[in-house]
C-alpha positions as CSV (number, residue, x, y, z in Angstrom):
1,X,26.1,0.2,25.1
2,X,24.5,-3.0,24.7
3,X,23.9,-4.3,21.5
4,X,20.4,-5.7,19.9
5,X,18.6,-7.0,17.3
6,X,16.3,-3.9,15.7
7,X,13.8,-4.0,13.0
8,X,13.5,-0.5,11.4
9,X,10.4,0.6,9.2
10,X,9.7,3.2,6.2
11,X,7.1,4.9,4.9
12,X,6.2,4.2,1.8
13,X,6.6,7.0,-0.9
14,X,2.9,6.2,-2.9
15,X,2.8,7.7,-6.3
16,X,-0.2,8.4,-8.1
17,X,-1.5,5.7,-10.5
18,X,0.7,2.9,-8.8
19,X,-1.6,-0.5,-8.1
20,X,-0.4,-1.6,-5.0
21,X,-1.5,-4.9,-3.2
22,X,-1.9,-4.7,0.6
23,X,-1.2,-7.9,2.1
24,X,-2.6,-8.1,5.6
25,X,-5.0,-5.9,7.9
26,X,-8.3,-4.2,7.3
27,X,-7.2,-2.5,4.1
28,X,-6.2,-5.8,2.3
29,X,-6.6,-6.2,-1.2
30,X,-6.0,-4.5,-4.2
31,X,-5.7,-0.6,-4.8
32,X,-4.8,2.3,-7.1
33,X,-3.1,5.5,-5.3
34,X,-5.4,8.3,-6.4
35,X,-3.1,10.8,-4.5
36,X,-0.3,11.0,-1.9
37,X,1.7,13.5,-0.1
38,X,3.1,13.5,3.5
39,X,-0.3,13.8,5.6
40,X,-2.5,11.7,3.5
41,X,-2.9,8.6,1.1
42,X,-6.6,8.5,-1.3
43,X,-6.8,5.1,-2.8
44,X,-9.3,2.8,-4.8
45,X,-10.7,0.2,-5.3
46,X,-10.7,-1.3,-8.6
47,X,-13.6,-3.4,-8.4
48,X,-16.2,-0.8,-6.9
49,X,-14.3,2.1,-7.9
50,X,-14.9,3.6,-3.8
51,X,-12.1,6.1,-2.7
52,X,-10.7,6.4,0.7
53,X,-8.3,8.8,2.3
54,X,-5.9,7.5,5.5
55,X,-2.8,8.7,7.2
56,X,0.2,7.3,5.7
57,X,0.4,4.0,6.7
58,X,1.9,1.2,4.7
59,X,5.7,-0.1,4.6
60,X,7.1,-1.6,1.8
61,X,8.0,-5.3,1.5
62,X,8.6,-6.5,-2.1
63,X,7.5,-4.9,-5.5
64,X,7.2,-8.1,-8.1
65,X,7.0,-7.5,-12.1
66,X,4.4,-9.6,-14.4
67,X,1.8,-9.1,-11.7
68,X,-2.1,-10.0,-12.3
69,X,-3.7,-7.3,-11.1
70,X,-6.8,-6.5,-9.8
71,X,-6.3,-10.4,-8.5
72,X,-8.8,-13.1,-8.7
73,X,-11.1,-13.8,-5.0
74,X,-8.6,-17.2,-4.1
């Protein structure tokens, strides 16, 4: 069997309350998980406090401590 270079992915396992920063894509920015379970993800926004409930969808790439958080528009 030939052999190859693979990238494997995880869901993310949200837990309620956790701030989470999305890096890239149309749901960038900063959250906070309202509510999680295996068919759906409720997060929001800090700023305007607006919910929203997808399909699990995120993978993780790095959790960093000492984090400001909501950040500041760069």
């Amino acid at each position: 069997m030939a052999k190859h270079r693979v990238a494997f992915f995880r869901l993310y396992p949200f837990t309620p309350g956790q701030k989470v920063h999305i890096l890239d894509g149309p749901r960038r920015g900063d959250w906070e998980v309202v509510a999680a379970d295996a068919k759906a993800v409720k997060l929001r926004c800090p700023l305007s406090g607006r919910e929203f409930e997808w399909k699990p969808f995120c993978h993780l790439v790095e959790e960093r401590e000492g984090v400001e958080w909501p950040a500041e528009e760069a």
